[in-house]
N, C-alpha and C positions, 0 to 999 in steps of 0.2 A: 980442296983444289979450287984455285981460281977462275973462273971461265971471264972470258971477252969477247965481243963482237967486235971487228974490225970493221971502221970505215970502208975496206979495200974490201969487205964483202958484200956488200949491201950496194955497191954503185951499176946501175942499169949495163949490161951488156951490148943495148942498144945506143946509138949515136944522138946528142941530143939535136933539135931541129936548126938549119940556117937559121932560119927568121922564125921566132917563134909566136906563138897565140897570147902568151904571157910569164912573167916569169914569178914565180913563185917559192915563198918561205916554205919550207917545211922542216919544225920543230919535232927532235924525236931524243927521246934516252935511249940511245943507246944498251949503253948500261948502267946498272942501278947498285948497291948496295945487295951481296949476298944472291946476285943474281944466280940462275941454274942454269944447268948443262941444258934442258931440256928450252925454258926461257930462253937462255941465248940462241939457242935454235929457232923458237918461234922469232924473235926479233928480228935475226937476221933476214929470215925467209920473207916475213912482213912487209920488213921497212924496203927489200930491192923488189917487190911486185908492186909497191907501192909507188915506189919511184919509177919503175918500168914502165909502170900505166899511164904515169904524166908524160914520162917522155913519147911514149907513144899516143899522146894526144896533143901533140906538138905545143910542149911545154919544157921552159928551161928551169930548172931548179936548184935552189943552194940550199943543200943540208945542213940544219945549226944540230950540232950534238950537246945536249944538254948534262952529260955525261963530265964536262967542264965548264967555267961558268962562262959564259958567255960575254963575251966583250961590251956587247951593245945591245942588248934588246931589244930598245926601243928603235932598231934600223929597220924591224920589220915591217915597218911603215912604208923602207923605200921601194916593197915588193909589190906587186900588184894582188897578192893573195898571200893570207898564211893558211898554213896546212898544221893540226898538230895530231902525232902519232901516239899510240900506246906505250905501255911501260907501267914504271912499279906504283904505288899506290899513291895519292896526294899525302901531306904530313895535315892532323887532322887540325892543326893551330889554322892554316888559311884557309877555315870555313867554321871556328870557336869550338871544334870537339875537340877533349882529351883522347891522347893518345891509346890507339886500340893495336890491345895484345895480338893480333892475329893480322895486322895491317904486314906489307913487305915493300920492298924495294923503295922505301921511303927516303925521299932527298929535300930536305926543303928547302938549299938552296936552289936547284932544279926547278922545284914549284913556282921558287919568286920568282925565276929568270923567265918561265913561261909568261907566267900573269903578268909579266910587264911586256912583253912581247904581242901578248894579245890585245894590253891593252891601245900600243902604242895603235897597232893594225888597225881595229875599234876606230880611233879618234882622225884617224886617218882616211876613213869608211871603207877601209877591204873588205871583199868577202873573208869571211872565216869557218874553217872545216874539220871539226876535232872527232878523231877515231878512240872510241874506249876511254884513255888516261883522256885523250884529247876532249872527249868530252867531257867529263868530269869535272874538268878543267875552265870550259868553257864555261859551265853553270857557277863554279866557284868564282871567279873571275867578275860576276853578276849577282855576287851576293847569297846563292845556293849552297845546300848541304851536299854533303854526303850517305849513306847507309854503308857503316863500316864493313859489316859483314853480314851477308846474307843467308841469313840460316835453314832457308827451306832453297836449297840450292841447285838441285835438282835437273831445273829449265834451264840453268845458267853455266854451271860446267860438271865434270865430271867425277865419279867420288876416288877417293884415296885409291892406288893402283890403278885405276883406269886410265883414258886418256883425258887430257886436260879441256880439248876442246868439244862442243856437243853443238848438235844440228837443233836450232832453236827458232822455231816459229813466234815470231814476231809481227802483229799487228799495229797498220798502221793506219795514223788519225786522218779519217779524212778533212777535205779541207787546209791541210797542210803544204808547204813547199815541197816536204817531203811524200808526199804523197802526189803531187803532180812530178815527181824526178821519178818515182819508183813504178808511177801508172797502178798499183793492185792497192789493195787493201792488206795484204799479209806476204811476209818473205819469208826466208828459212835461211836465219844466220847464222854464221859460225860464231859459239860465243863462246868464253873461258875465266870470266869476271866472275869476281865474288863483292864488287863495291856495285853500287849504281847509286843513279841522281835519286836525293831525296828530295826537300825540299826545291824547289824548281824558282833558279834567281830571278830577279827583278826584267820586265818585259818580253820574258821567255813563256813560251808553250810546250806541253807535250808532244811530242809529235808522233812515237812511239812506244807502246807497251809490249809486255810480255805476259803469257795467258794467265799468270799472277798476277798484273797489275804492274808489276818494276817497270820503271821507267826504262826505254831503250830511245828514246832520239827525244832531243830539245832544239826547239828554233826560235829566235827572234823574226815574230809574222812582218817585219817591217825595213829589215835588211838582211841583207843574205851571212847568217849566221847562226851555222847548224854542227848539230854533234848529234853521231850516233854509237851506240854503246859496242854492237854487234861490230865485229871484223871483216869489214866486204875484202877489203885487201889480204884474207888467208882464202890462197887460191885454191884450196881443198873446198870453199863453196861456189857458188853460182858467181862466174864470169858476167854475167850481163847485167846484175844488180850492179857491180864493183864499175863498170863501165858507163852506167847511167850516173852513179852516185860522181864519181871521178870526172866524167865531162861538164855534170851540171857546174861544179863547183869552177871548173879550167872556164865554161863559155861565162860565165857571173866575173871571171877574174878578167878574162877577153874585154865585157861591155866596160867594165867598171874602170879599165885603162883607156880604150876608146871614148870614155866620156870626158878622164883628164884630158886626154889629147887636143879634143876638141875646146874644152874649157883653157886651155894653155893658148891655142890659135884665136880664140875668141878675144881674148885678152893680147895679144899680142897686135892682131890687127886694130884693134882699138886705141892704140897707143899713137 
């Protein structure tokens, strides 16, 4: 049986704002290759709390579904922020592994269409927000690996017949961006990965682990460009993490359009 998420399920219930705080890319598969009845379920749920939360942070947003290739990529430049969401595994060529038997929902067209997306974002100097795949993503994109499969799995999701997702205590770096958005030292995420960041790309830090060591957040210390691995937008965990993480990124996309603006009037009266 085929399963699909429909766009027409995932769109916020809630009205988006008159005037908004910023508007905003958000990059998500939809669906992937061999997806499940169960996955399309998490997907759905995901990507409209996900989208809920922006609107409800007076945020206007256009969903690109990666699900089809994307026309323009590189347009995510003319947003004020991108956002990239979860999904099936990266394909392991855009980061030099051979292909791993136990990877799923592998697209690589999908991958390319992201990584040029982020990159355009990047060169553009948006903030940038990647959840799970989206982080993954983020470090690939900067020259980082992957760990295909994580074999002591445990901390990370759930075994054969159980449920997929598990309450996973997550320590975070101090010193971090993400550790002044989060206020603690440690959260309890909701997680269901079986990949995380290995090797950690080019001017990125750790910013969170797991009581193994797995990497769970990377950030660029020197522009607002962060991935974290754990799912704050599966609303089975803690609200107020999902709200802190969610706003920091909307008020980072607020300054960083307020500064063009100002940069566009500066220039303009100087003419």
């Amino acid at each position: 049986m085929t399963f699909r998420v429909r766009r027409e399920d995932v769109i916020p219930e809630v009205r988006p704002p008159y005037s908004p705080r910023a508007r905003i890319c958000v990059l998500a598969s939809l669906n992937y290759p061999d997806i499940s009845a169960s996955d399309a379920e998490l997907i759905t749920r995901f990507t409209r709390v996900a989208l809920t939360t922006l609107v409800q942070l007076g945020v206007r947003h256009e969903l690109w579904d990666t699900t089809e290739p994307l026309e323009n990529p590189s347009g995510a430049a003319e947003f004020d922020g991108l956002m990239l969401l979860g999904g099936g595994d990266i394909d392991g060529s855009c980061y030099g592994a051979a292909a791993n038997p136990k990877a799923y929902g592998v697209d690589l067209r999908a991958d390319r269409d992201a990584l040029a997306a982020i990159a355009a974002a990047e060169r553009a100097g948006r903030p940038v927000f990647g959840i799970c795949r989206g982080a993954q993503l983020l470090n690939v994109a900067r020259g980082g690996s992957i760990i295909g499969d994580i074999a002591d799995y445990a901390l990370h999701h759930g075994a054969p017949g159980e449920p997929e997702f598990v309450d996973e205590p997550i320590d975070i770096v101090a010193g971090t961006r993400l550790a002044s958005i989060l206020g603690t030292d440690r959260v309890i995420g909701r997680s269901g990965h079986h990949q995380a960041v290995d090797r950690v790309g080019d001017g990125l830090v750790v910013a969170a682990r797991a009581l193994d060591g797995i990497v769970e957040g990377i950030e660029d210390p020197d522009r607002w460009y962060l991935g974290v691995q754990w799912h704050p937008e599966d609303d089975d965990g803690p609200a107020a993490d999902r709200l802190r993480l969610f706003d920091a990124f909307v008020t980072a996309c607020e300054a960083a359009a307020a500064a063009r603006l100002r940069g566009v009037a500066v220039r303009a009266g100087s003419e």
